[in-house]
KETITOR-392413 format. One record per residue (C-alpha): residue in one letter; x, y, z. Coordinates in pm, whole numbers. Each point is the difference from the previous one (the first is absolute). Layout:
BEGIN
[rec A,[X,Y,Z]]
...
END
This chain:
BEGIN
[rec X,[1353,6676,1145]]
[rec X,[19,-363,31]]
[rec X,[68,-14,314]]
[rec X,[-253,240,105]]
[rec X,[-244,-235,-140]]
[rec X,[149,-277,117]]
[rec X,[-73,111,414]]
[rec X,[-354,154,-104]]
[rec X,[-126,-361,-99]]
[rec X,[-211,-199,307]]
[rec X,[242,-211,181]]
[rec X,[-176,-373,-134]]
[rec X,[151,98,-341]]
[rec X,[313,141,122]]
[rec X,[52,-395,189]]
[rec X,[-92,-154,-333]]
[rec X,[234,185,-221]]
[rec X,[283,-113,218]]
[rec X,[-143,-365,31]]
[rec X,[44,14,-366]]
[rec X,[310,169,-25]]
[rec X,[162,-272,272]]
[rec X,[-150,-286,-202]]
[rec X,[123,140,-310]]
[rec X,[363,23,167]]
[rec X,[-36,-354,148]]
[rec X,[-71,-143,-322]]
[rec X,[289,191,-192]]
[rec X,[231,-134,320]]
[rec X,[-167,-357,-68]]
[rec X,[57,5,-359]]
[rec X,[403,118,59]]
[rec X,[5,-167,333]]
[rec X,[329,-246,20]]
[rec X,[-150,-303,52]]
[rec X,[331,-176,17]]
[rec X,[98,166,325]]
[rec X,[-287,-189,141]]
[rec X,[117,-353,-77]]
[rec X,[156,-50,319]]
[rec X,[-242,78,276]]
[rec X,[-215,-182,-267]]
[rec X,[201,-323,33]]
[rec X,[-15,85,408]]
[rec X,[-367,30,17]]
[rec X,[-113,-289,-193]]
[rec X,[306,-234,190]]
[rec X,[-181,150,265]]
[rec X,[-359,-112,-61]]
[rec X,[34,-320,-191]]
[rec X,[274,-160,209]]
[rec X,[267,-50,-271]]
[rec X,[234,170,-164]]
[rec X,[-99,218,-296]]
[rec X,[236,193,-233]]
[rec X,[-38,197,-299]]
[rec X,[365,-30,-79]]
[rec X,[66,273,-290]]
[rec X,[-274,273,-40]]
[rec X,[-378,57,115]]
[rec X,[-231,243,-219]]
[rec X,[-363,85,33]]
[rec X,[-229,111,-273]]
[rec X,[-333,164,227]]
[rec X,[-340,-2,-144]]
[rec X,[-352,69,154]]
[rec X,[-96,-336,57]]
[rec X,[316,-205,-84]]
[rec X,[312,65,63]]
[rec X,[292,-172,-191]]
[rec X,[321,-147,175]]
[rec X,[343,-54,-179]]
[rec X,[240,-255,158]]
[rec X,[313,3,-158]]
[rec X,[179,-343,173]]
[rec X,[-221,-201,252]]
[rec X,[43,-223,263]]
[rec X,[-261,-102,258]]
[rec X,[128,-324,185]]
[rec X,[-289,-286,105]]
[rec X,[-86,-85,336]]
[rec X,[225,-179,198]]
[rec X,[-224,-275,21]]
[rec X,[41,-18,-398]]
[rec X,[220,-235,-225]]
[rec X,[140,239,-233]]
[rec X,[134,345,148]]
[rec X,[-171,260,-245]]
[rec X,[-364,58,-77]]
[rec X,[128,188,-282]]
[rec X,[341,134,-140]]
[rec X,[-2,155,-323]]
[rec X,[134,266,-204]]
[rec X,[-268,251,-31]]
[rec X,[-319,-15,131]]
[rec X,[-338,285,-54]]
[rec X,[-327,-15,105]]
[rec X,[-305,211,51]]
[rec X,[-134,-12,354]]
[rec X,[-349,147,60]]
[rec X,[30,317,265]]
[rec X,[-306,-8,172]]
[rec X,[-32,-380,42]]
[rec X,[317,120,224]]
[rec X,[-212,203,285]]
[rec X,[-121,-381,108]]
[rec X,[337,-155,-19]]
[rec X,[-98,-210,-308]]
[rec X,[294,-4,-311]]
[rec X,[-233,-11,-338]]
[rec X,[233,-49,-296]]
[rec X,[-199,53,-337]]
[rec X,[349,-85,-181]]
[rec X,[379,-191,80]]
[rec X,[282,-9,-224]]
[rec X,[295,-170,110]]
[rec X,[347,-48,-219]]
[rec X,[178,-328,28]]
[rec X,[-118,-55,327]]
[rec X,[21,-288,264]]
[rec X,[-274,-109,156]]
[rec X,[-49,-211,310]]
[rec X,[-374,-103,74]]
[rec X,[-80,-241,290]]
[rec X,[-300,-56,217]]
[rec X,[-82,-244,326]]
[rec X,[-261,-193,75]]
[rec X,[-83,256,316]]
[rec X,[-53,300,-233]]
[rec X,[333,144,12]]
[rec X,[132,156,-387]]
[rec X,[306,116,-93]]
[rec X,[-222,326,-171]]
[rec X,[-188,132,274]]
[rec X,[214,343,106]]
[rec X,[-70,-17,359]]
[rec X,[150,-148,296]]
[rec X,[-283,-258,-7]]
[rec X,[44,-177,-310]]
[rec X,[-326,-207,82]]
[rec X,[-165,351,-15]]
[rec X,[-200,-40,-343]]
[rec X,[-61,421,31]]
[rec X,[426,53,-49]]
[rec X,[-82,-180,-315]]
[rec X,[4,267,-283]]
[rec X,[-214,-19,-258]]
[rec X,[121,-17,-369]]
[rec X,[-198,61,-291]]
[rec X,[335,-51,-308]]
[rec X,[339,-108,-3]]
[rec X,[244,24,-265]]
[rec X,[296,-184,20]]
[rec X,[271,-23,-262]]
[rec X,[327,-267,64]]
[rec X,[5,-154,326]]
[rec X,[-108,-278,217]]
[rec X,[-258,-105,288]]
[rec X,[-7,-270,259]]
[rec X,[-330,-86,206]]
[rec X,[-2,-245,288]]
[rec X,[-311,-131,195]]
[rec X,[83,-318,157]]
[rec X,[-311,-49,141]]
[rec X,[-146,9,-376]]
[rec X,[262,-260,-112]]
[rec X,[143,285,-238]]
[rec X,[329,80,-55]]
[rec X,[73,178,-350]]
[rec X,[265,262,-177]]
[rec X,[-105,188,-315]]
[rec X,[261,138,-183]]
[rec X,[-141,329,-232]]
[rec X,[119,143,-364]]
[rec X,[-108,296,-156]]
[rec X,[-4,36,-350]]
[rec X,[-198,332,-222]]
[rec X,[70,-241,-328]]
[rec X,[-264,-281,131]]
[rec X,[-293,209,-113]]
[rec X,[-306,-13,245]]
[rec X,[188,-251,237]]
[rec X,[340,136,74]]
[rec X,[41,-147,350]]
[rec X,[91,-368,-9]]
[rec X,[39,-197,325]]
[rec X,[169,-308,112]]
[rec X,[-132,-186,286]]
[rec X,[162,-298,261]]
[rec X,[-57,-160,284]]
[rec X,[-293,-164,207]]
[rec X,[-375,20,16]]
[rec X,[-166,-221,223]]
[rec X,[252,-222,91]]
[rec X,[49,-39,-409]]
[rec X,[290,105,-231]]
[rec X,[-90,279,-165]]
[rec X,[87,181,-313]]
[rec X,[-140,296,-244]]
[rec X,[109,217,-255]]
[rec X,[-204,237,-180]]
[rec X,[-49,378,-82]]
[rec X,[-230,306,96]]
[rec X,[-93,346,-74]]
[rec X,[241,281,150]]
[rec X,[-231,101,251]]
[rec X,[-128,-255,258]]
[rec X,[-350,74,190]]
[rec X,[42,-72,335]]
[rec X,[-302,136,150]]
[rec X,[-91,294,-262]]
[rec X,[-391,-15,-27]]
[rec X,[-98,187,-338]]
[rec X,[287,-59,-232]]
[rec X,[-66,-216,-263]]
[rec X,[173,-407,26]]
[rec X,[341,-43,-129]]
[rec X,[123,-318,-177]]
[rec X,[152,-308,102]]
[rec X,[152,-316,-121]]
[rec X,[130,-232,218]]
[rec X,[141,-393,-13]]
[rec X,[-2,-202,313]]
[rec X,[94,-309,125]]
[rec X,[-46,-147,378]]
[rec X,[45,-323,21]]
[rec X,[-110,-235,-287]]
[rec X,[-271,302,-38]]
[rec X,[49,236,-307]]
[rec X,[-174,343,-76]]
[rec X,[19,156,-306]]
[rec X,[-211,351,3]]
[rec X,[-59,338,-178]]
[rec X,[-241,277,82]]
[rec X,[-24,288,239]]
[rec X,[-29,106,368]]
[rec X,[-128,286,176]]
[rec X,[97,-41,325]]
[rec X,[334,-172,123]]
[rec X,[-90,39,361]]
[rec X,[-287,-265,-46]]
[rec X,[50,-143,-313]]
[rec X,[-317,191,-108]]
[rec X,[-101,63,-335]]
[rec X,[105,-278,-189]]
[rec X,[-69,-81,-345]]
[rec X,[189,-244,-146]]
[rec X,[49,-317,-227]]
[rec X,[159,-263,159]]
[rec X,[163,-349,-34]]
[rec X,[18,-286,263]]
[rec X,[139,-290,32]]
[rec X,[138,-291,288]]
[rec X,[-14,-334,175]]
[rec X,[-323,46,117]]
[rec X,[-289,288,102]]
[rec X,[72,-126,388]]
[rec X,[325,204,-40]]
[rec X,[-149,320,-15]]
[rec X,[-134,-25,347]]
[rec X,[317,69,190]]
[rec X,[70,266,-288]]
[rec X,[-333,205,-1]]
[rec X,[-183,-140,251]]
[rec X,[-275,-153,-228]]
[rec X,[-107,-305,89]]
[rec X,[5,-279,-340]]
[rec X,[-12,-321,0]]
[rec X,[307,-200,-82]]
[rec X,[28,-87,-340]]
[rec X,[161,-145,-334]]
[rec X,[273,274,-173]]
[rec X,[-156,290,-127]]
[rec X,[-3,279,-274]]
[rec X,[-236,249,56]]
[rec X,[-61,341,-175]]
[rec X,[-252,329,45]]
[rec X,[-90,317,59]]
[rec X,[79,114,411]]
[rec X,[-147,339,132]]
[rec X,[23,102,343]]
[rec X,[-264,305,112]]
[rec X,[15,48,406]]
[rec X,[-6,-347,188]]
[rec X,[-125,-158,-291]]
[rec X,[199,-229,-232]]
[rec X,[-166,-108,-320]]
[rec X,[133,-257,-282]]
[rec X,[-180,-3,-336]]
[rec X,[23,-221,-311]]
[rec X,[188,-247,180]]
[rec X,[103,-260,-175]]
[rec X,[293,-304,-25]]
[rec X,[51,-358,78]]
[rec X,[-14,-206,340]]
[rec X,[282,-294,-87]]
[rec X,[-175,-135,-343]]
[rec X,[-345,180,117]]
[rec X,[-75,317,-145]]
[rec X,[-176,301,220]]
[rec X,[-137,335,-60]]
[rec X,[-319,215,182]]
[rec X,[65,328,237]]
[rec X,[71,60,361]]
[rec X,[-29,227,274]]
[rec X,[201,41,314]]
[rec X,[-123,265,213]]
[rec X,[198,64,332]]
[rec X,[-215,250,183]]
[rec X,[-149,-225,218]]
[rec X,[55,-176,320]]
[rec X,[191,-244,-216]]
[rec X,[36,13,-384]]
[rec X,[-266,-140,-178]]
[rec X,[63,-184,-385]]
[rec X,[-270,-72,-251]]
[rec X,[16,-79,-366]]
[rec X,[-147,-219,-240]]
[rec X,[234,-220,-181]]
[rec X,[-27,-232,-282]]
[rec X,[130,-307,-200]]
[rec X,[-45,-74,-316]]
[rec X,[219,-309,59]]
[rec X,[109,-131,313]]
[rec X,[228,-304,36]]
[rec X,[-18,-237,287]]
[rec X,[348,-35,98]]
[rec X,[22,415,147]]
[rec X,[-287,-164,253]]
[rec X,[269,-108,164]]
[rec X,[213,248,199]]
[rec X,[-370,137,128]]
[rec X,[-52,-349,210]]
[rec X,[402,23,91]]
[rec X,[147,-218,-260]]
[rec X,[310,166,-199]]
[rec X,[-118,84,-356]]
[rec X,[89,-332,-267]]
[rec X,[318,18,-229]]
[rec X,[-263,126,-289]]
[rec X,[-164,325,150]]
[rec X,[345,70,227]]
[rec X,[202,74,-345]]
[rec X,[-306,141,-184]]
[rec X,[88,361,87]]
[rec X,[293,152,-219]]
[rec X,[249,157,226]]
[rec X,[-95,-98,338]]
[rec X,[186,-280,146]]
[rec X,[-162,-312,110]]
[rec X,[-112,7,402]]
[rec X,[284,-236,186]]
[rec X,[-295,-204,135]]
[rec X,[-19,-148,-340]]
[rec X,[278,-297,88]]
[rec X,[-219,-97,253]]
[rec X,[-332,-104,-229]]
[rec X,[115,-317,-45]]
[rec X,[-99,-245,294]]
[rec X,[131,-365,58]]
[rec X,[-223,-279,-102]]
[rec X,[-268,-46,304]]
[rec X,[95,320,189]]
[rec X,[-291,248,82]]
[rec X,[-231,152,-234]]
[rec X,[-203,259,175]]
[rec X,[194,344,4]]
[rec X,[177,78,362]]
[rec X,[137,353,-64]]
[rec X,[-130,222,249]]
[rec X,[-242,227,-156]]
[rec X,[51,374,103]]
[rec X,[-281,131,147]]
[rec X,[182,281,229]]
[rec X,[-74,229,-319]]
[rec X,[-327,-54,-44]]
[rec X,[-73,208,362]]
[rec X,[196,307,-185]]
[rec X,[-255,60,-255]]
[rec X,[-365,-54,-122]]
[rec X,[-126,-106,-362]]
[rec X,[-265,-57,-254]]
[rec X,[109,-127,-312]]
[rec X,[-155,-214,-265]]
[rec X,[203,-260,-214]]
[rec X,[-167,-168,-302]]
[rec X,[129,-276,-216]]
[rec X,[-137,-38,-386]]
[rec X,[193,-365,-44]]
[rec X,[222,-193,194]]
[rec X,[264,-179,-118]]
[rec X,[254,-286,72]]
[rec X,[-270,-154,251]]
[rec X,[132,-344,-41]]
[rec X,[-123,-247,241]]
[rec X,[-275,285,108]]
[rec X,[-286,136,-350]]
[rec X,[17,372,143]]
[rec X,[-165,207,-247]]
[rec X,[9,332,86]]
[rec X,[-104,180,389]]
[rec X,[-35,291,163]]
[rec X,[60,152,365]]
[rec X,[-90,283,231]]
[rec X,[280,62,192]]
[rec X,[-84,219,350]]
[rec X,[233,77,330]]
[rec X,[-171,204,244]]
[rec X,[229,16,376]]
[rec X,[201,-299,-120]]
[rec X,[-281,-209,-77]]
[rec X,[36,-126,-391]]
[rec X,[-308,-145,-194]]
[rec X,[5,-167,-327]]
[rec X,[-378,52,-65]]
[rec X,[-140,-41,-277]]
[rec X,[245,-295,-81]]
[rec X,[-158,-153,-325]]
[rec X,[233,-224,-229]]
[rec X,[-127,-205,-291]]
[rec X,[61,-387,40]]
[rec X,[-45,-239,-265]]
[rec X,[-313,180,-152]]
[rec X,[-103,50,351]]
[rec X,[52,223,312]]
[rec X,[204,44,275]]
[rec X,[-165,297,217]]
[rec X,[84,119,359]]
[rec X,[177,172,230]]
[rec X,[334,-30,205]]
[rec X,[65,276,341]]
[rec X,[327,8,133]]
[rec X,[-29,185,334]]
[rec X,[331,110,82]]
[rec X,[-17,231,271]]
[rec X,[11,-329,175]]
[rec X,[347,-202,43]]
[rec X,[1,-250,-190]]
[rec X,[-262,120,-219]]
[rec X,[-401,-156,10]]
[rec X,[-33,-115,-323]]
[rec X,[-344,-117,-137]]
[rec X,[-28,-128,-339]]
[rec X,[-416,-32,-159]]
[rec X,[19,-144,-375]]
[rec X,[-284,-184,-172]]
[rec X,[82,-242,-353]]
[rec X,[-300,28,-277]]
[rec X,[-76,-183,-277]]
[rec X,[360,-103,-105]]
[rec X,[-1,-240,-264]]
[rec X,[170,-317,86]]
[rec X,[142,-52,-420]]
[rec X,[160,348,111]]
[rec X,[172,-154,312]]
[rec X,[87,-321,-246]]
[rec X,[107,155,-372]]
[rec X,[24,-336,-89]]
[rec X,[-341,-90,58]]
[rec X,[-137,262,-177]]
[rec X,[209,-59,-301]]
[rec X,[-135,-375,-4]]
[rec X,[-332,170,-72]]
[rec X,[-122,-157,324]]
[rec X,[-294,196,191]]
[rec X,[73,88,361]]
[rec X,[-149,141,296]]
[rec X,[21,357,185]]
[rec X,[172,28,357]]
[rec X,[-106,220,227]]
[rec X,[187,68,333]]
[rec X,[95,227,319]]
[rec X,[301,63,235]]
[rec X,[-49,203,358]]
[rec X,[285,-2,162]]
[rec X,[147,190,306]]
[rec X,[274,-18,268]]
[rec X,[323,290,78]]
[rec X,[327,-14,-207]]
[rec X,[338,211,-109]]
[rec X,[-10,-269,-346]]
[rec X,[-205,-174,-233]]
[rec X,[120,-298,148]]
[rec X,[5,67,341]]
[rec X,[-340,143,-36]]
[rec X,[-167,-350,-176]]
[rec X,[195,-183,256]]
[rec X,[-193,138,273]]
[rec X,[-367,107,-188]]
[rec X,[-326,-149,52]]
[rec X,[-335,-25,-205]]
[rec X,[-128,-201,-258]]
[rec X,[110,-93,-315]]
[rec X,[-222,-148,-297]]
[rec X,[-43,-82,-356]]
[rec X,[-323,-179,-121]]
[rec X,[-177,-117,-372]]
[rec X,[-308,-104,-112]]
[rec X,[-65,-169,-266]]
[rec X,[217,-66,-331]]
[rec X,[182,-204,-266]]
[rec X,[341,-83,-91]]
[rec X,[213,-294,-156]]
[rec X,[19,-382,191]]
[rec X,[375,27,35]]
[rec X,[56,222,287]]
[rec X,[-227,-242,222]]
[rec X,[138,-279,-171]]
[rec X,[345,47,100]]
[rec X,[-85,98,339]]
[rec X,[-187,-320,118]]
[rec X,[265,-229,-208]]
[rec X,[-295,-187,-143]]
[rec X,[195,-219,-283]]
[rec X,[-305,-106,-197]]
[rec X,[-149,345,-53]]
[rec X,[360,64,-172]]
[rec X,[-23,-286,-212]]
[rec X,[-379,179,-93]]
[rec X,[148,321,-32]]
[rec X,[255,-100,-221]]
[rec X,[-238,-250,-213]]
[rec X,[-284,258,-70]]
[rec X,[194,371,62]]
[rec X,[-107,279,234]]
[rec X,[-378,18,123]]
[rec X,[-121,242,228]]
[rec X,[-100,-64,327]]
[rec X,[-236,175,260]]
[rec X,[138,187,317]]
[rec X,[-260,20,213]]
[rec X,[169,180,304]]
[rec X,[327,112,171]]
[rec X,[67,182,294]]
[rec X,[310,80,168]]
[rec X,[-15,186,332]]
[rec X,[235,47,317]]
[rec X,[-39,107,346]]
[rec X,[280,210,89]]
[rec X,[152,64,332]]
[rec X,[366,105,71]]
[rec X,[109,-37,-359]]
[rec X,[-99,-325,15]]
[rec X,[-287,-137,-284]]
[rec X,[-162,-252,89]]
[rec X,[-246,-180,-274]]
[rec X,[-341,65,80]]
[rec X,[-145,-126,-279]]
[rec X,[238,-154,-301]]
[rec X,[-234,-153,-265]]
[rec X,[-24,-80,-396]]
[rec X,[-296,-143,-110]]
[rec X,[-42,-136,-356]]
[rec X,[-189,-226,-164]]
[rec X,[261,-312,12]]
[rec X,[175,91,329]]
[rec X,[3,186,322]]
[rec X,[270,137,160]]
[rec X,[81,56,350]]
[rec X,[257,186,178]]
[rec X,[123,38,346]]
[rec X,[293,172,166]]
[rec X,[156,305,77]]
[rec X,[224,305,-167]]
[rec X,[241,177,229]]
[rec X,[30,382,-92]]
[rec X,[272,0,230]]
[rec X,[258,-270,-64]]
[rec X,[-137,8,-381]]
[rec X,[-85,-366,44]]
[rec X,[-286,-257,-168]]
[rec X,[-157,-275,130]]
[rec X,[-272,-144,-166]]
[rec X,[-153,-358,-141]]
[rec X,[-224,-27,-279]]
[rec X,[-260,-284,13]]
[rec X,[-140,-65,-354]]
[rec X,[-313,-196,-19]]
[rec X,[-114,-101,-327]]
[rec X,[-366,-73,-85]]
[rec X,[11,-240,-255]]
[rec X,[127,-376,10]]
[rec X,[372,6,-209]]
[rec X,[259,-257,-48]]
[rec X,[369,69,3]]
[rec X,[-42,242,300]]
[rec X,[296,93,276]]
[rec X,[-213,246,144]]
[rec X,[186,90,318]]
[rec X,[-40,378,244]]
[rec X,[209,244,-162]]
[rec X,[293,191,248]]
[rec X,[87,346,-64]]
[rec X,[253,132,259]]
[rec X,[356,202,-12]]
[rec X,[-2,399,-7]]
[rec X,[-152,244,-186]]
[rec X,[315,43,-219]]
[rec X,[99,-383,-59]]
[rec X,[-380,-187,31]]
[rec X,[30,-333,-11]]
[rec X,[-263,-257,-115]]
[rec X,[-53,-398,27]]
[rec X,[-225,-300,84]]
[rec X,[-42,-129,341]]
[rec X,[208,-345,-40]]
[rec X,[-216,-191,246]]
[rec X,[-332,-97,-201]]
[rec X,[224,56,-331]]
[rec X,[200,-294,106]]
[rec X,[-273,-207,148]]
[rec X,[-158,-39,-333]]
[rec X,[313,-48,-166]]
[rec X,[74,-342,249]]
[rec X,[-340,-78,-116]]
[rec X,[9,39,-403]]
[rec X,[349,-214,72]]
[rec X,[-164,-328,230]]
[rec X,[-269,8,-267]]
[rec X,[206,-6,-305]]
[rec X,[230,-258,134]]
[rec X,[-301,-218,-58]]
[rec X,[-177,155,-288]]
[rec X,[125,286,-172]]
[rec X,[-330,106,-112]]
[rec X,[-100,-23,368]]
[rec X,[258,289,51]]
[rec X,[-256,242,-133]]
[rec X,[-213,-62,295]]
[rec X,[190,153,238]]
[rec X,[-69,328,-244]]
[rec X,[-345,-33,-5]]
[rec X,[-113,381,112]]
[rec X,[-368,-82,209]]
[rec X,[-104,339,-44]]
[rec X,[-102,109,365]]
[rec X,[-29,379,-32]]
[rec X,[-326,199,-72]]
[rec X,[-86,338,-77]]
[rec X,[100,234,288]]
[rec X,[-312,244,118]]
[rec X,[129,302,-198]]
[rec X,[-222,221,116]]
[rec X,[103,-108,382]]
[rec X,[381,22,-100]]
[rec X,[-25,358,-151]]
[rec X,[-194,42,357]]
[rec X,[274,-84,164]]
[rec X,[263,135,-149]]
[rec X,[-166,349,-21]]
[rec X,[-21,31,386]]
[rec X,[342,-1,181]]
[rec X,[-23,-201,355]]
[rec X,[-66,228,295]]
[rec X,[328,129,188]]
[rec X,[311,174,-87]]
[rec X,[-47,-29,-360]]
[rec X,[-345,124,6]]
[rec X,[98,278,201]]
[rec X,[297,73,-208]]
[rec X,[-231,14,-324]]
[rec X,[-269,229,172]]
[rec X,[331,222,105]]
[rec X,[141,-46,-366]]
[rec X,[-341,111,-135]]
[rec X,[20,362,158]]
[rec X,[239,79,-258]]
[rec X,[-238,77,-212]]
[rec X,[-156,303,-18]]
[rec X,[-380,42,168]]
END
C-alpha cells in the first residue's frame, strides 16, 4: 500500500524524500564516520599545502555541527618553516578546536575556540612579513593567517622571535583550578627592544585572542625591561591588539625618555620616577587617568591621552605640580639628574650618568649632551605643565611657571612659557625645529618687574628698598646641544632698571672709595639712589659683545666694556668706576673680570693702581700727611643720560644680532 503511494506521488516530492533520506544517511555515516582513518591523507594534504610537515601522531576525531565543526587532535606536531629558529610551530599533547565551516568555501580558517595541552610553541616573524602562523606556502600571505577568537592553554611553554622588533622572549605556562579566577600563571624572559626583559604574572583560563563579544578576562602582570618596572592589574578584551584594557597600574625607572624605545612615546628625559593610574585602551586610543607620582623630589599628577590613529600618534594631557624642585630641570637641558633627585625614587637605581655631575674646577658649564631630537619627528603633542611653587631655586627666585608644550611634524614649541622670577615674570617662547639637522632653535623670553631684593636676599633682609629689573633674550642659531647651540646663536640680550634704592655698600666696595668706608662705618647704613642700569649685548656667533654696560647711582657710575664668549665659556671685561663726589683715601682703579664661566676670576688693573701707590710713597717720604694727597678722589664723573642709555641698550646694533633677534622673535606665536 505504501508503495503504491509511494509511485502515485508527483516526481518533485518523490526527489525530495530521497534528498532527505540521503542526508539523513550522510549524517548518521558522519556521526559514526571513523575519523581516525583519515589522519593520514590528513597529515598528506596539509604537508601538502603549507610546505611542512604536519602530523597528528596518535588519533584524529571530528565532532560536525551546522556551522562549526569541532576537531580532536590527539598528539600534534606541525614543524616551522625552514626559515624559522625553532623546528615546531606547535607540539603538544592534545589539541581541539572549533573551525567555522562556511568561512571554509573562501579558503579562510575561523577558529571561535583553541585548546592546546602542554604544548610547545614556536612564534617568529621577519621584518618582510613572513610568520611562522600563516598555513600557506607564503608565509608573508596575511590571508593563511587564521583567525582566533580563544585559546586555552594549560602547562606548557611559548617562544616568539621578531628580530626586527628587538624581541626575543620565552613564556613558560602553569595551570592551576585552585588559583580561583586566575589559574594560569606565566613566567616571562628574554629581550624587548634591545632590553632585558622579565615578567611573571597570572590570567584567566581563557585568553581572547580576537573574540569580539565575550566579555574581558583578567590580568595581572609584573614587568621589568631594563631599569623600567610595571606593576599592573585589570582586564583585556582583545590579545590580538591589546584592546580593551582596563587596568591599574604602577611605573617606575631612570627616566620617562626610556619609554620611547619601549612604547614608542616620545618623553622627555627625566629625574627617576614613580608613577601610578588608571590605563584604558578602547581602539587606537590609549588613555591614562588620575595620574599621579613624583619626578626625582618633584611630585606630578593630571591625565593623558595617546591616540595612535593618525598619521603619527598624537599625546595630550594636562599635568600638574603642586611642588616642583629645581634640580629634576636638569636631565631636560641634558645634564644627569643631581645626587638628591637621582636617589629620591625607592627602588629604582640611580642613572650611571650620575658619577659624571661633578666637573673639575674651571671646566665647562653649559650642558654638551646631545639633545635627542630624532624622536620628536615620530610623534606630535599638546600638553600643558603647570607649577604651583618651585623649590630649591638657589642662585635663581623661581616661584612657580607654567608651559604649553606642542610638536606638530617634528617641530616642538614651548609656548606659553611663563615662569615667575623674583616677584616678576619670565614670559616667552622657545621652537626647536628639528626636521632640520642640527635643529633651528629660536629662543623669545622677556624679564618683568623682578625685584632686585629678590635677586639679593640679603638686601632685602637689610630692610633696604630696591628697584625692579626688567629684561629680554632673542636668541637664534642651529645646534644638536645647549652648548653647541649658544656657541653658535645670535640676537640680543638685555636687562635694564629704572629707578630705585638700596644700601651704600655694594657701590662702596665696588669703586674702593676708602673714605666712604670710614662714613659707612662711623654713621651705619644709609640708603642711596640708583638712578639707572642697563646691561645689554649684541650677539653674533656666541659671542656677546657689551653694547651698553652701565650703573648709574647717585655717588658713582659705572662703566663696562668687553666681551663674553658663549663658545670657549670665557670673560673679558673692565669695570671703570667713576665716582661723583671728591673722597680721600681712594685707590680707585678699572676693575678686570676675566677666566671662564665656571672659575671667573676678578681683579684691579695694576697699572693706575700702582701709579698712585709710587705717588702716596714720594709724597710721604716728605710729609706723611702729604701721603693723603695722592688719595684725593677729584670726582670727574656725572650723571649718565639715563634716558639715552636705556635708549641704547633697548635697541640691539643692526646686523647678525638684529637679525638673529627678529628670527628668535618668530617663536612666538602670531
Amino acid at each position: 500500500m505504501a508503495t503504491h503511494i509511494f509511485r502515485t506521488r508527483p516526481l518533485w516530492q518523490k526527489l525530495l524524500a530521497s534528498f532527505v533520506l540521503l542526508l539523513a544517511a550522510l549524517l548518521v555515516a558522519l556521526v559514526f564516520f571513523p575519523w581516525d582513518v583519515l589522519r593520514e591523507p590528513v597529515n598528506r594534504y596539509v604537508s601538502e599545502k603549507t610546505g611542512r610537515k604536519f602530523e597528528i601522531t596518535r588519533k584524529l576525531d571530528v565532532d560536525l555541527g551546522w556551522r562549526t565543526a569541532t576537531v580532536k587532535f590527539d598528539g600534534i606536531e606541525f614543524a616551522n618553516p625552514s626559515w624559522a629558529r625553532d623546528p615546531y610551530l606547535v607540539k603538544a599533547d592534545r589539541a581541539e578546536f572549533d573551525i567555522r565551516i562556511w568561512p571554509l568555501i573562501g579558503s579562510k580558517i575561523v577558529m571561535p575556540r583553541l585548546s592546546l595541552f602542554s604544548p610547545t610553541l614556536g612564534l617568529q616573524m621577519e621584518e618582510d612579513g613572513r610568520r611562522t602562523w600563516a598555513f600557506g606556502k607564503d608565509t608573508s600571505d596575511s590571508g593563511t593567517v587564521p583567525s582566533i577568537g580563544l585559546i586555552q592553554v594549560d602547562t606548557g611553554a611559548v617562544d616568539f622571535l621578531a628580530k626586527h622588533l628587538g624581541v626575543d622572549l620565552h613564556a613558560d605556562l602553569s595551570y592551576d583550578s585552585n588559583r580561583g579566577e586566575l589559574p594560569l600563571s606565566y613566567r616571562i624572559k628574554g629581550r624587548y627592544r634591545g632590553q632585558p626583559l622579565t615578567a611573571n604574572g597570572r590570567t584567566g583560563n581563557v585568553l581572547q585572542i580576537n573574540a569580539a563579544g565575550a566579555p574581558p578576562f583578567p590580568m595581572e602582570i609584573t614587568a621589568a625591561a631594563g631599569q623600567t618596572q610595571l606593576k599592573a592589574s585589570g582586564t583585556v578584551a582583545e590579545l590580538s591588539g591589546l584592546d580593551g584594557i582596563d587596568a591599574k597600574f604602577e611605573l617606575k625607572g631612570q627616566t620617562l625618555g626610556a619609554l620611547f624605545p619601549l612604547l614608542g612615546i616620545a618623553l622627555p628625559q627625566t629625574s627617576p620616577y614613580a608613577l601610578s593610574g588608571n590605563l584604558g585602551k578602547r581602539g587606537k586610543l590609549w588613555t591614562v587617568a588620575g595620574l599621579k607620582g613624583k619626578l626625582g623630589l618633584s611630585d606630578i599628577a593630571g591625565d593623558m591621552r595617546f591616540d595612535q590613529a593618525g598619521r603619527l600618534p598624537h599625546l595630550a594631557g594636562d599635568l600638574r605640580s603642586k611642588v616642583m624642585d629645581m634640580d629634576d630641570l636638569g636631565p631636560l637641558i641634558g645634564l644627569p639628574p643631581t645626587a638628591r633627585t637621582a636617589n629620591a625614587v625607592e627602588g629604582v637605581a640611580p642613572p650611571p650618568t650620575i658619577t659624571q655631575v661633578k666637573r673639575p674646577a674651571g671646566g665647562k658649564v653649559l650642558p654638551t649632551a646631545p639633545l635627542d631630537f630624532e624622536r620628536l619627528r615620530a610623534m606630535n603633542a599638546d600638553v600643558k605643565y603647570t607649577a604651583d611653587r618651585i623649590r630649591n631655586v638657589r642662585e635663581v627666585p623661581l616661584d612657580r611657571g607654567s608651559v604649553q608644550v606642542k610638536l606638530n611634524d617634528g617641530v616642538l614649541t614651548l609656548d606659553p612659557l611663563d615662569l615667575g622670577v623674583g616677584g616678576g615674570k619670565l614670559v616667552g617662547a622657545i621652537r626647536i625645529d628639528a626636521a632640520k639637522n642640527p635643529a633651528d632653535i629660536r629662543a623669545s623670553l622677556d624679564l618683568r618687574g623682578m625685584q632686585l631684593a629678590r635677586l639679593f636676599p640679603k638686601l632685602e633682609t637689610t630692610g633696604n628698598s630696591v628697584g625692579r629689573l626688567d629684561g629680554r633674550l632673542n636668541l637664534s642659531g642651529p645646534g644638536s646641544s645647549v652648548a653647541n647651540w649658544l656657541g653658535g646663536a645670535s640676537g640680543d640680550v638685555a636687562v635694564l632698571s629704572g629707578r630705585g634704592q638700596f644700601g651704600n655698600l655694594l657701590p662702596v666696595f665696588a669703586t674702593l672709595v676708602g673714605g666712604d668706608i670710614i662714613k659707612f662705618l662711623l654713621r651705619g647704613d644709609r640708603n642711596i639712589e640708583l638712578r639707572c642700569a642697563a646691561i645689554a649685548f649684541d650677539v653674533n656667533k656666541g659671542l656677546m659683545t657689551g653694547r651698553t654696560l652701565v650703573v648709574d647711582t647717585t655717588n658713582a657710575v659705572f662703566v663696562a666694556t668687553g666681551q663674553a664668549s658663549l663658545a670657549n665659556e670665557t670673560l673679558d671685561f673692565v669695570v671703570h668706576p667713576e665716582p661723583k663726589s671728591k673722597n680721600i683715601l681712594s685707590i680707585r682703579t678699572p676693575l678686570v673680570v676675566s677666566g671662564t664661566f665656571g672659575d671667573p676670576k676678578g681683579g684691579v688693573e695694576i697699572a693706575p693702581l700702582a701709579g698712585r701707590g709710587l705717588a702716596a710713597l714720594a709724597l710721604g717720604a716728605i710729609n706723611p700727611l702729604l701721603a693723603l694727597a695722592a688719595t684725593i678722589e677729584t670726582g670727574p664723573g656725572q650723571d649718565s643720560d639715563c634716558k639715552g642709555v636705556l635708549a641704547d641698550a633697548n635697541q640691539p646694533t643692526a646686523g647678525a644680532a638684529a637679525n638673529g633677534a627678529a628670527r628668535a622673535k618668530g617663536a612666538r606665536q602670531p
